[in-house]
DRENTIVEX-965018 format. One record per residue: residue number from 1; x, y, z of N, C-alpha, C in turn. Coordinates in steps of 0.02 Angstrom, whole numbers, plus 50000, padded with zeros to 5 digits. Atoms other than C-alpha are relative to their C-alpha. Layout:
// residues N
NUM,X,Y,Z,X,Y,Z,X,Y,Z .
...
// end
This chain:
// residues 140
1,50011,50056,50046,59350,60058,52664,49962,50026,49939 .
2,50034,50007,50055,59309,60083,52486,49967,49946,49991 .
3,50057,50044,50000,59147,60005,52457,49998,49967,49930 .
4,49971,50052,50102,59181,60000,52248,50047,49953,49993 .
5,49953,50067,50006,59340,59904,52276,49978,49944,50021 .
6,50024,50065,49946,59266,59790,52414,49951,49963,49952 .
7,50017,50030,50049,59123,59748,52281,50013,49952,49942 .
8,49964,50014,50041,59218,59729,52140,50048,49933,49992 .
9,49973,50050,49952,59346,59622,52234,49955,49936,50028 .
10,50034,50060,49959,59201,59505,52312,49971,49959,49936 .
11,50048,50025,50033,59101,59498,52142,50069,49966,49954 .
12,49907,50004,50040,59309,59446,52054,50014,49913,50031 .
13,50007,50055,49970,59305,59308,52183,49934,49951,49975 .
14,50075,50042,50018,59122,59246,52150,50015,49968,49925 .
15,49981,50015,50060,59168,59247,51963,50062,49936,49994 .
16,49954,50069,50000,59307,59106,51997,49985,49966,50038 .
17,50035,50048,49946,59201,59011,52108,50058,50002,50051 .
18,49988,49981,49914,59297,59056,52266,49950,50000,50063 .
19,50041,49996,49933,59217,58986,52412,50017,50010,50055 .
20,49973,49970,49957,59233,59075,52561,49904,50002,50062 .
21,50069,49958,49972,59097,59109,52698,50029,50085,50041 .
22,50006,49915,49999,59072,59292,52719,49924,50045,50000 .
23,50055,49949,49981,58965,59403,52784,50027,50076,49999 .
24,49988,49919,49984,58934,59584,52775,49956,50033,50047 .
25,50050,49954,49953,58854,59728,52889,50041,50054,49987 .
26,49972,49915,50030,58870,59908,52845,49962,50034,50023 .
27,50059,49924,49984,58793,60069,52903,49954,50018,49952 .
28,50035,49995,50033,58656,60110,52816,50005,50101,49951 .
29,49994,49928,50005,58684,60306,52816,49942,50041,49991 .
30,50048,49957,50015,58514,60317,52822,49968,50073,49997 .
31,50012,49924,50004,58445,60494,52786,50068,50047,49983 .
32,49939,49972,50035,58603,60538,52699,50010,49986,49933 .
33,49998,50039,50064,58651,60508,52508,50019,49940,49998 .
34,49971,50060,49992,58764,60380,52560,49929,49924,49994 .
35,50035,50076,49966,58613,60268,52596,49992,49987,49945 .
36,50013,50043,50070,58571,60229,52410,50038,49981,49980 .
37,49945,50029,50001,58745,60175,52384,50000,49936,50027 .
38,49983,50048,49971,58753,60077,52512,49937,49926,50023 .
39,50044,50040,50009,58594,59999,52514,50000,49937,49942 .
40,49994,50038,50049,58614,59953,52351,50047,49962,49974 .
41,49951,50038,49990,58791,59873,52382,49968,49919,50012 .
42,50019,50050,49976,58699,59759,52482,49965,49968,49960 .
43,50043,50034,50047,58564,59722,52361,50038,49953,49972 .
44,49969,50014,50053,58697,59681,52240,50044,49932,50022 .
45,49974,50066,49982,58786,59552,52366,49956,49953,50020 .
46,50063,50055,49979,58629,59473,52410,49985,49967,49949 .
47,50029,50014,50041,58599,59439,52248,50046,49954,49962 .
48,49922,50044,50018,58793,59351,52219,50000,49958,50052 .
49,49986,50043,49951,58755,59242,52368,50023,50018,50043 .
50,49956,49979,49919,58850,59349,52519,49955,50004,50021 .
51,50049,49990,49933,58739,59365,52672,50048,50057,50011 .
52,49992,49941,49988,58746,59541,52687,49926,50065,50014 .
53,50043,49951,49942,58648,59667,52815,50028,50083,49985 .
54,49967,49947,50016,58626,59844,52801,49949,50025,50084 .
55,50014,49973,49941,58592,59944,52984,49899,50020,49989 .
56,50057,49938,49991,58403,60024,53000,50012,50073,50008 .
57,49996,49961,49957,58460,60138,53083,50062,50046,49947 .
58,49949,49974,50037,58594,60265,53014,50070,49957,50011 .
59,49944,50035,50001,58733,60195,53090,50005,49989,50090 .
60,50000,50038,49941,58785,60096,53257,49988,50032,50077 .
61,50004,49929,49929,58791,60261,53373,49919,50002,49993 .
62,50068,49991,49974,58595,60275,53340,49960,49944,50041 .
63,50013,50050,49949,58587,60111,53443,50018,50006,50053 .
64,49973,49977,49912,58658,60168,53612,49952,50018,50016 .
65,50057,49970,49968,58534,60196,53718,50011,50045,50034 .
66,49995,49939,49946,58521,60358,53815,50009,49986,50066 .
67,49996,50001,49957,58528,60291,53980,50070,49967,50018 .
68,49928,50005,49994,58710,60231,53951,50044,50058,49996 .
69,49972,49955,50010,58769,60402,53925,50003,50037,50076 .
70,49985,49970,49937,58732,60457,54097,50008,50061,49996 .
71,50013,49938,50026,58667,60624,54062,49995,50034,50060 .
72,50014,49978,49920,58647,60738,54207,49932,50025,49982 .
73,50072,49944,50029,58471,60816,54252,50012,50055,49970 .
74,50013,49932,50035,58382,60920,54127,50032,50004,49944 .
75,49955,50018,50058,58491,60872,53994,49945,49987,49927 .
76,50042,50038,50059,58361,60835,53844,50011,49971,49928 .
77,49997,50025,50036,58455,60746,53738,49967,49947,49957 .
78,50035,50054,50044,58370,60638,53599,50033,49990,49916 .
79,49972,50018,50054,58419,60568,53427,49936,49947,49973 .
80,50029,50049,50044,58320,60476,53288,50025,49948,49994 .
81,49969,50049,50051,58356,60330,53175,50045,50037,49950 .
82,49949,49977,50064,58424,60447,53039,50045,50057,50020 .
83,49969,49911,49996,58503,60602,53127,50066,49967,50019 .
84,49906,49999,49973,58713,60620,53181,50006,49972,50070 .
85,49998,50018,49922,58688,60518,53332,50077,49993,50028 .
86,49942,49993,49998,58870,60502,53330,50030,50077,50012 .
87,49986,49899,50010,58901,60717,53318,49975,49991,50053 .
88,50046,50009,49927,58764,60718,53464,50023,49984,50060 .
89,49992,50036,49938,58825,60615,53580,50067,50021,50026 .
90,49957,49966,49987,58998,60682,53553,49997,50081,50042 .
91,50005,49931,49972,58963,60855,53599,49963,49998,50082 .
92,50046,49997,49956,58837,60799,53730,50053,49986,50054 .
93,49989,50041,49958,58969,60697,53823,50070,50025,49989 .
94,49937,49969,49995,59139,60806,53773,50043,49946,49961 .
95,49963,50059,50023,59206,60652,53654,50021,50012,49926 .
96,49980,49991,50082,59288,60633,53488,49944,49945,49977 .
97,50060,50007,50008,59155,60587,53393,50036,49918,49965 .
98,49979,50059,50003,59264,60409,53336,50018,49972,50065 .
99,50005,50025,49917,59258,60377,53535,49959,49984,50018 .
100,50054,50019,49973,59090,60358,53552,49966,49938,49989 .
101,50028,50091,49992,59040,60186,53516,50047,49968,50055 .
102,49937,50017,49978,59198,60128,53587,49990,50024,50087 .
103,50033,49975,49947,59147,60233,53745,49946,49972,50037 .
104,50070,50003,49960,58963,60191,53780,49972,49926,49975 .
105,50049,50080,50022,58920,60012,53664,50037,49960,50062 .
106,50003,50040,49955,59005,59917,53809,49966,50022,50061 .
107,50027,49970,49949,58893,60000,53931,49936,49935,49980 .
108,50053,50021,50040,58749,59921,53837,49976,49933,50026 .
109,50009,50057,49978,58668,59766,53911,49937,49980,49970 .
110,50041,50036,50040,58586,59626,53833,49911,50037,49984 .
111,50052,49963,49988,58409,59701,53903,49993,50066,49955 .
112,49995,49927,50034,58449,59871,53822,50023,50011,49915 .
113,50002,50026,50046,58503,59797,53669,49953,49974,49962 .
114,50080,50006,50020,58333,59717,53646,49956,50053,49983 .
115,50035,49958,50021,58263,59863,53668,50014,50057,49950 .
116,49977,49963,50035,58355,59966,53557,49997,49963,49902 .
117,50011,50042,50043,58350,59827,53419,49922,49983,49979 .
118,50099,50016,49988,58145,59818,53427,49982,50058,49925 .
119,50028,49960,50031,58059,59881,53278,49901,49970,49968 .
120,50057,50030,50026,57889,59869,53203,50000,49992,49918 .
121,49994,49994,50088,57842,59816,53017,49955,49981,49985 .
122,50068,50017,50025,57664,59814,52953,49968,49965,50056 .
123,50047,50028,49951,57602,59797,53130,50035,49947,50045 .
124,49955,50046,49962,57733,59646,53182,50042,50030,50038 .
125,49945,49972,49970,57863,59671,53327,50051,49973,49973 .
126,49943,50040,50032,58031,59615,53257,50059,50050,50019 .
127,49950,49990,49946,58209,59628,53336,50068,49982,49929 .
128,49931,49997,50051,58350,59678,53210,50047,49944,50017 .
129,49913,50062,49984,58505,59581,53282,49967,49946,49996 .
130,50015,50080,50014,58413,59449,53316,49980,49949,49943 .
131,50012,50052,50067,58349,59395,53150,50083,50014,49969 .
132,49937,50024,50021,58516,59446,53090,50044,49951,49994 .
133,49979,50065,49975,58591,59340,53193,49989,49910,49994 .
134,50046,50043,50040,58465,59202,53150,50025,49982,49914 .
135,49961,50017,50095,58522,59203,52964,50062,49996,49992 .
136,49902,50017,50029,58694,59218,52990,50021,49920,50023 .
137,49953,50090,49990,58723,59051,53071,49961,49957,49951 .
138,50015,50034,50057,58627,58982,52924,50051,49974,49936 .
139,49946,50026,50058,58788,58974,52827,50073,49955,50011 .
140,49955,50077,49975,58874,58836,52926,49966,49951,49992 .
// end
């Protein structure tokens, strides 16, 4: 998906008052160039009225939790927020590296989701999806 067309295209619509509800969510690419791009996509639809989310995290593979991978002992796999958790997990687990969500996010249970979604911010606990989630049904 081109992200300039998709813009372009959404802000083309806005401009003829086209009402639509629409949401976005995008990878963030954090710790990559991509992320100032795409950060600032979002800015730019937040600011035209779309409800649009950008990841914390780099992208949806750095949300799997390790204990869905089913690592054998001694294995010491780990991954950040910003590193190739996607590359990683591939190699770790013998997968094409567009297999691995697809692979291991239905492993994932609510519980492990929480915890993977948990962040802090000036001292508060706060739970990504869930405020997401929280704002998105705000536009019914």
């Amino acid at each position: 998906l081109n992200l300039t067309f998709l813009m372009k295209t959404l802000l083309k619509f806005l401009k003829y008052r086209v009402h639509f509800l629409l949401t976005i969510y995008i990878d963030s690419d954090r710790g990559t160039p991509q992320e100032i791009v795409n950060t600032t996509a979002v800015d730019e639809l937040r600011a035209n009225g779309i409800k649009a989310y950008v990841t914390r995290k780099r992208e949806p593979e750095n949300y799997i939790h390790l204990s869905v991978l089913n690592l054998g002992a001694g294995n010491a796999l780990t991954y950040t927020e910003t590193c190739d958790a996607k590359h990683l997990i591939s190699v770790a687990k013998s997968k094409k590296k567009e297999d691995v969500l697809d692979s291991f996010w239905p492993s994932m249970t609510a519980v492990l989701i929480r915890e993977v979604e948990k962040y802090e911010d000036n001292g508060a606990v706060r739970y990504e999806f869930t405020e997401i989630f929280n704002d998105f049904i705000t536009i019914c």
